[in-house]
C-alpha positions in Angstrom: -74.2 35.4 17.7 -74.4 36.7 21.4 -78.2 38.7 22.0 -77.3 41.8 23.6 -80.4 42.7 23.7 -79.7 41.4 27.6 -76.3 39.7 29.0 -78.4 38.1 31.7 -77.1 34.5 32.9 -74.5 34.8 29.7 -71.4 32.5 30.4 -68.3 34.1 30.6 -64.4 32.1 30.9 -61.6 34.2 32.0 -57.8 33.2 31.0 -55.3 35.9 32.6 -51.6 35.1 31.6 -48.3 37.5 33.1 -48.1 40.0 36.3 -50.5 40.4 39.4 -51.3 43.3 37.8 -52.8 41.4 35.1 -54.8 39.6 37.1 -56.4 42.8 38.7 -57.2 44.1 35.6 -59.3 41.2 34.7 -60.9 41.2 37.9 -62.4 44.4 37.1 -63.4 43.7 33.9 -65.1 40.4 35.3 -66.9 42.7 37.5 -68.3 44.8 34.9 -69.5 41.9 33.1 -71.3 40.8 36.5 -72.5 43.9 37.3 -74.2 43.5 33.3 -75.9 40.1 34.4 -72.4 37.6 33.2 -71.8 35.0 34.9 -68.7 33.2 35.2 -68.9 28.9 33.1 -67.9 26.7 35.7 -65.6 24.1 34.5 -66.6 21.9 31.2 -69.8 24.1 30.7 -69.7 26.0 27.3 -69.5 29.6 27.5 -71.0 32.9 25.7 -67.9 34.8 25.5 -64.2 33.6 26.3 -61.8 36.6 27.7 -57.7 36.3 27.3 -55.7 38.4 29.1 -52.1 38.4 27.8 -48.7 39.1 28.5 -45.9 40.2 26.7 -43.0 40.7 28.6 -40.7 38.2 26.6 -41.3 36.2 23.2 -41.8 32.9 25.4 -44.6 34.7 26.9 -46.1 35.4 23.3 -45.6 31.6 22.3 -48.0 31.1 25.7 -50.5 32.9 24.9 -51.0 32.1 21.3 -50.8 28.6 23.2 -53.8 29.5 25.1 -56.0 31.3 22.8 -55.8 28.5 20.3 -56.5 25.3 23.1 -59.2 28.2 24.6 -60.9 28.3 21.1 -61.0 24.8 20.7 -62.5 24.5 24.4 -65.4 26.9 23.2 -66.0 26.8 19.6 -69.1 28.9 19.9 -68.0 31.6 22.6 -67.0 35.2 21.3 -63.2 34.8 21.6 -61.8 38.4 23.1 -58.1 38.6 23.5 -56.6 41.9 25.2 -53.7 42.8 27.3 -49.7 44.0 26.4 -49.8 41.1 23.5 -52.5 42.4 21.6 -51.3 46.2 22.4 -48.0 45.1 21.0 -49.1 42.8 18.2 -52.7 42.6 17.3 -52.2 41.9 13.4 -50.1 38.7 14.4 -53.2 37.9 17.4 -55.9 38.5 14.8 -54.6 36.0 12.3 -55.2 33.5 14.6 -58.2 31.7 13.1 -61.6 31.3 15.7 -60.2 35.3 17.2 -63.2 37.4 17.1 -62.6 40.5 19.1 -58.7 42.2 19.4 -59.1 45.0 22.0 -55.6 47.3 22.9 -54.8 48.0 26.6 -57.1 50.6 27.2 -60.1 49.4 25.3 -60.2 46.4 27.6 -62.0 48.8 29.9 -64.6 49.2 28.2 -65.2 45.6 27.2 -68.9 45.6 27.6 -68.9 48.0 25.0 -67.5 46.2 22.4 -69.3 43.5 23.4 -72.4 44.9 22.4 -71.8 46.0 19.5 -69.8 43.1 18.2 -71.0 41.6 14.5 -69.2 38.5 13.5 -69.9 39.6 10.1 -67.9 42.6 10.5 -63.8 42.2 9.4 -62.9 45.0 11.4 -62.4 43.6 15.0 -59.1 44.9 16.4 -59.5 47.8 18.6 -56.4 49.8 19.8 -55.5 53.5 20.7 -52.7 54.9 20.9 -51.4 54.0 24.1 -48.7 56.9 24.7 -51.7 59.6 24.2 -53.9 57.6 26.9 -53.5 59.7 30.2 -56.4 58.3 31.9 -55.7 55.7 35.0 -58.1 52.4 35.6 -57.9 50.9 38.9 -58.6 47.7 39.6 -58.3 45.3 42.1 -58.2 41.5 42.1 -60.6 39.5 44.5 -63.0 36.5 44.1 -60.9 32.7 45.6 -57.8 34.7 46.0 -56.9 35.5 49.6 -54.1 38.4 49.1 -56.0 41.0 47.1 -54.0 42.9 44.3 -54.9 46.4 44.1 -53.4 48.1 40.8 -52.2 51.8 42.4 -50.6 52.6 39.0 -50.2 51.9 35.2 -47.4 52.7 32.6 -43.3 53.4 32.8 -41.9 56.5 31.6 -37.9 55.2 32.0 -37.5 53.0 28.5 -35.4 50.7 29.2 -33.5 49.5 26.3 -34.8 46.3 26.5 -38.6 46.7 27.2 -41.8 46.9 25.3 -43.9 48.3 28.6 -44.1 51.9 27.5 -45.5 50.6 23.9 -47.7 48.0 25.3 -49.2 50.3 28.8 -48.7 53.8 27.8 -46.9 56.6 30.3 -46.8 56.2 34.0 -50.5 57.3 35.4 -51.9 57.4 38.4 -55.2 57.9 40.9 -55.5 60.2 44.1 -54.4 59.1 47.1 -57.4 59.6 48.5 -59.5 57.1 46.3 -56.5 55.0 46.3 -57.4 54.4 50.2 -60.9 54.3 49.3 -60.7 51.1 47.2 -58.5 49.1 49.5 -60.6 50.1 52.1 -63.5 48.6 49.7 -61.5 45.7 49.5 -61.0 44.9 53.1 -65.0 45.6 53.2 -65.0 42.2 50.8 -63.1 40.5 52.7 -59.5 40.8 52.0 -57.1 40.4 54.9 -53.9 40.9 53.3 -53.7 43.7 49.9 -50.8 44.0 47.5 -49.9 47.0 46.0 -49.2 46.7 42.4 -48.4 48.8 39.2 -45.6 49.0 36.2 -43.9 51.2 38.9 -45.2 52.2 41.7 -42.9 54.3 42.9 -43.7 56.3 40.5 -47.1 57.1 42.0 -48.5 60.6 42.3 -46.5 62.1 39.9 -48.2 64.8 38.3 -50.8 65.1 40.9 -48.8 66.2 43.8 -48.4 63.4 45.7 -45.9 60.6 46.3 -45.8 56.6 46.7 -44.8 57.7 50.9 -47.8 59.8 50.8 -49.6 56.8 49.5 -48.1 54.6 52.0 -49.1 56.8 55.4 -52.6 57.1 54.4 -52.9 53.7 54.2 -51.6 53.1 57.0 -53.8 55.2 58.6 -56.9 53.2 57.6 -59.3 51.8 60.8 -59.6 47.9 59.3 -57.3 45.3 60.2 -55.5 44.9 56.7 -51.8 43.6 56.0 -50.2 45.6 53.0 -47.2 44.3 50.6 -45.1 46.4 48.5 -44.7 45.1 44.9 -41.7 45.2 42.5 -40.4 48.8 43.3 -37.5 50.3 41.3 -34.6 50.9 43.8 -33.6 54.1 42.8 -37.1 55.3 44.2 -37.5 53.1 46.8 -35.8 55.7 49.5 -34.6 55.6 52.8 -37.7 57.0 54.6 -40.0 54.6 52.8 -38.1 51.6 54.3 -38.1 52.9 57.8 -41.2 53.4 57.0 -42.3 50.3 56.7 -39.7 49.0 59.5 -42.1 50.9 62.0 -45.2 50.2 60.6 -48.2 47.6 61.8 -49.4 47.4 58.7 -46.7 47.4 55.7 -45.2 44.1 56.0 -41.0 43.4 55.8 -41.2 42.2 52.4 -39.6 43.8 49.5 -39.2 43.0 45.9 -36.7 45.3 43.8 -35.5 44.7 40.2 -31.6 45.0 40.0 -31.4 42.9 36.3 -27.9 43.2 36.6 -24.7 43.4 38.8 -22.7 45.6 36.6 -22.3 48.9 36.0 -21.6 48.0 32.7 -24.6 46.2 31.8 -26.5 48.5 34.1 -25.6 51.5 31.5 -26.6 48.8 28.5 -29.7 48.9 29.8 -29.8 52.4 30.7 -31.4 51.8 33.9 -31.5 54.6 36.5 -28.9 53.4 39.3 -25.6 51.6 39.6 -24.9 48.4 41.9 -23.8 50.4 44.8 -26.7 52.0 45.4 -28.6 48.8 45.0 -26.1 47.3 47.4 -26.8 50.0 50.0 -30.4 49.6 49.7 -30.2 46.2 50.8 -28.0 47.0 53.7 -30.5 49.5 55.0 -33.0 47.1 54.4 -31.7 44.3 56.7 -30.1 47.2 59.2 -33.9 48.1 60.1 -35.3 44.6 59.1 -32.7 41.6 59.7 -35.6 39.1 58.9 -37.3 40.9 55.7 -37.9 38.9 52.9 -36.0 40.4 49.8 -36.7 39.2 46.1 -34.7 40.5 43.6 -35.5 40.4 39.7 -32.6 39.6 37.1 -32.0 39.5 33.7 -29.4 37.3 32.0 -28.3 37.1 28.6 -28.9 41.1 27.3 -27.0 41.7 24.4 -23.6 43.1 25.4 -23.5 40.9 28.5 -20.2 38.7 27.8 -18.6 36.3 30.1 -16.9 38.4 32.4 -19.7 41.0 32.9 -22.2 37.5 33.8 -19.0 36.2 36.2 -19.2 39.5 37.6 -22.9 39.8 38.2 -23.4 36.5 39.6 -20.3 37.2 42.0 -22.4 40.5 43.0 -25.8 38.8 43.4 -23.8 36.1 45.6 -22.9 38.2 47.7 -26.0 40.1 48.4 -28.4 39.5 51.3 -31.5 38.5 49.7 -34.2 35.4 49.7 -34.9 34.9 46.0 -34.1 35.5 42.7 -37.0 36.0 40.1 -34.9 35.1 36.5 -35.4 36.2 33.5 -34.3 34.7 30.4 -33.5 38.3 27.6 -35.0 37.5 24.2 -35.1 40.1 21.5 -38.3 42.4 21.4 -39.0 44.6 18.3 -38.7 48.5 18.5 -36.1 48.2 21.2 -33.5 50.0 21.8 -31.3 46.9 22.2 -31.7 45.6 18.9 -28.8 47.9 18.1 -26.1 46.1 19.9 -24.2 44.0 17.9 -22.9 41.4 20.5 -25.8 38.9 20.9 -25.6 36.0 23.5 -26.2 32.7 22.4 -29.4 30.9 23.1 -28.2 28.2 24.8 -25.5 30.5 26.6 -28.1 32.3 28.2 -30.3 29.2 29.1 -26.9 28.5 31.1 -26.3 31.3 33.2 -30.1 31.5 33.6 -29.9 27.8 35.1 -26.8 29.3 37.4 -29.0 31.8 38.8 -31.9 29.9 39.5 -29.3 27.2 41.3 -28.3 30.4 43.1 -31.9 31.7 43.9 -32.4 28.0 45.8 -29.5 28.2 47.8 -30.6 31.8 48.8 -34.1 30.6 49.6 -33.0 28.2 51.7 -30.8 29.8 53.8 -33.7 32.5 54.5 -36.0 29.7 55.6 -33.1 28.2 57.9 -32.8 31.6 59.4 -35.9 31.7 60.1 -36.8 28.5 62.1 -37.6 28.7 65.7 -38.8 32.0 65.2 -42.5 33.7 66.3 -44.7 34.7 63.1 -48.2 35.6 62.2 -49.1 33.8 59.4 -52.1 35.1 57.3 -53.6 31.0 56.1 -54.7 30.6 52.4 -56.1 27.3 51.4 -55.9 23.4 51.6 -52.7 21.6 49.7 -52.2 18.3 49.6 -52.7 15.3 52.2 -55.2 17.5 54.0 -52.1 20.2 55.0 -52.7 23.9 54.1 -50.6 26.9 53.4 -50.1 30.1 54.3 -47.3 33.2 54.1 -46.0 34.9 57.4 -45.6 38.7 57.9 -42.2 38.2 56.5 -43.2 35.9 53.5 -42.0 32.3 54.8 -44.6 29.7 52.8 -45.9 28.0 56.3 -47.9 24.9 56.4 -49.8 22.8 59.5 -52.6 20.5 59.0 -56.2 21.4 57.4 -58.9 23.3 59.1 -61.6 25.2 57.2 -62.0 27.8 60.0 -58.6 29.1 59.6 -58.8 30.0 56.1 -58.4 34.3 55.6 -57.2 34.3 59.5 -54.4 35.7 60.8 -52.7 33.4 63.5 -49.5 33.3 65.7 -47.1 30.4 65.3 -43.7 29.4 66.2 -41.6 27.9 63.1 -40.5 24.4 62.6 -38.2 22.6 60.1 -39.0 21.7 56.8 -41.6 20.2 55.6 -41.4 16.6 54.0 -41.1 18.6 50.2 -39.1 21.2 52.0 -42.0 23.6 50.2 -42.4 25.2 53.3 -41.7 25.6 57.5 -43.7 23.3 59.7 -46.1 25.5 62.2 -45.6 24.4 65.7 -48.4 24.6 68.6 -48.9 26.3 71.0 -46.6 29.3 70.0 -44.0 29.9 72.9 -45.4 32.6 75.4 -43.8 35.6 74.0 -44.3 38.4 72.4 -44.2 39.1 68.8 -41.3 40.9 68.3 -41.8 44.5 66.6 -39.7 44.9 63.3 -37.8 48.1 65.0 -37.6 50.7 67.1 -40.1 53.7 66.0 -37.8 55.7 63.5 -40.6 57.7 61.7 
């Protein structure tokens, strides 16, 4: 057993599974432990303690990280095997009869990891630690840094809109928030570290603010506001609160790139209502036209969901004839599969398995076509491209202010550095445009005219 007398030089492995937001929250927590005297096992060293993050969005992300708690205890046999996250929130009873699991610790208790760390006795059977999450009013930031170059700051936890088909309210609680004020303060302390480009993340963001006065816009012009040279991305953002003035917003800003992702998870009104989501497909539709009215050459990803229960044929045929017709780079698809406690459950119509692998398959077919026609658009065309790291055959990679992958050949000194390029073709894997030097003697074109 772990002496916590002292954590000094303690070896700690890290396993995040799921969203960005995931991966911020174990960033904080690895902090803590650093801040107690942990250090991180590099690779094939044993470690003290063994941390799993989980997800829990969908039953296939439950298989995966049963998957990797069971290949993680066999990894380290002696570490103190921890599992938290929206899987253990959701199900800790099914995580703690995994054999080798010492420590089952609910969404909140994550936080306060050190804790339970130190007052952990194997002996002990009782090792699963969870609130209740819909009492927990409290908001943890937390932002993700270390090898990545984007940071991921977490500006907001919890949903408050139940969709019928999501466990998020059971597994993160009610939607919470900071201040905008120490909001700023921590992606200022992240652009302090180093970070060059900073992702705004949350269970829905647009919801930030409430209850406190303030709003996701008043969160967006005080960042915007800040003195350091930072690029900011909006995460997924639900459309019926992404509004008008928040994408002009961004069309006149420096510092909020032209990159949007917005769940629609259907194209029907119908299975819109199934759902009970909070906006129909014309409004959805309009967003995107105001979108590419103010920013012809923003990237738009779009999450969908196929294969709900109640989703027949013709509602799918007329989804995918709405998505097709949309203006947008990517999909992001996601197969439905029953979750317990669900509102959902108590529709009788239930799509087939292999039905839904099927127009899953359609709309990832779809998303390619979509993604390539973005990238076409975009050749020949002036970019600043924020470089990440080396690939392969000594290339490396990096996204543009509009979120085209870009790659030119390796140099160390251009890693976390912004840079002006032209865009080529493809490259050989058609992964990414080609960077072409020198840029053309131009200007960068600004998104639009100032509409604030």
């Amino acid at each position: 057993m772990i002496d916590h007398s002292v954590f000094n030089n303690k070896k700690v492995v890290f396993h995040t599974l799921g969203c960005k937001l995931n991966f911020a929250e174990t960033s904080a927590i690895g902090r803590q432990l650093a801040d107690d005297g942990f250090v991180k096992a590099r690779p094939g060293e044993q470690a003290d303690v063994c941390i799993v993050n989980t997800c829990s969005v969908t039953d296939v992300a439950d298989a995966k990280g049963r998957q990797a708690i069971k290949r993680l205890i066999r990894l380290y046999p002696n570490a103190i095997m921890v599992v938290t996250g929206c899987y253990a929130q959701l199900k800790p009873d099914e995580i703690a009869s995994i054999e080798g699991v010492d420590l089952v610790l609910g969404s909140n208790e994550k936080f306060n990891m050190l804790d339970y760390l130190r007052s952990f006795d194997k002996t002990k059977k009782e090792f699963v630690h969870r609130s209740d999450i819909l009492k927990i009013k409290e908001f943890k930031p937390s932002c993700s840094r270390g090898d990545r170059t984007r940071f991921f700051l977490k500006v907001q936890d919890g949903c408050n809109y139940y969709c019928t088909y999501c466990t998020i309210p059971m597994a993160r609680g009610h939607s919470r928030s900071g201040a905008v004020a120490e909001t700023v303060q921590a992606a200022r302390q992240a652009v302090a570290e180093g970070a060059k480009e900073i992702v705004l993340t949350g269970v829905n963001i647009g919801d930030f603010g409430r209850g406190n006065g303030e709003s996701f816009f008043d969160l967006l012009r005080a960042l915007d506001k800040i003195p350091e040279e930072v690029r900011f991305r909006i995460s997924s953002i639900e459309p019926n609160l992404l509004t008008d003035e928040i994408i002009r917003y961004v069309a006149s800003s420096r510092r909020f790139m032209p990159h949007f992702h917005i769940p629609l998870q259907s194209g029907t009104n119908e299975a819109l209502q199934l759902m009970k989501r909070r906006y129909n497909r014309e409004l959805f539709a309009e967003k995107i036209q105001t979108i590419k009215t103010v920013l012809p050459d923003a990237f738009i990803g779009v999450d969908v969901i196929v294969g709900i229960r109640g989703e027949t044929d013709e509602l799918f045929r007329q989804s995918y004839q709405f998505i097709e017709g949309l203006d947008i780079s990517q999909l992001h698809v996601f197969t439905y599969s029953e979750r317990s406690g669900t509102k959902m459950l108590e529709i009788d119509h239930a799509v087939p398995v292999a039905e839904r692998k099927r127009r899953s398959e359609m709309l990832h077919q779809l998303s390619a076509k979509k993604t390539q026609a973005f990238y076409n658009s975009q050749t020949g065309k002036t970019v600043q491209v924020l470089w990440e790291s080396r690939s392969r055959d000594e290339k490396m990679t990096g996204f543009s202010h509009n979120y085209v992958r870009v790659e030119r050949s390796y140099d160390k000194n251009r890693i976390n550095q912004v840079e002006t390029v032209n865009l080529g073709g493809w490259n050989e894997e058609k992964s990414a445009l080609i960077s072409l030097f020198p840029p053309v003697e131009r200007s960068l074109p600004t998104n639009v005219v100032n509409l604030r």
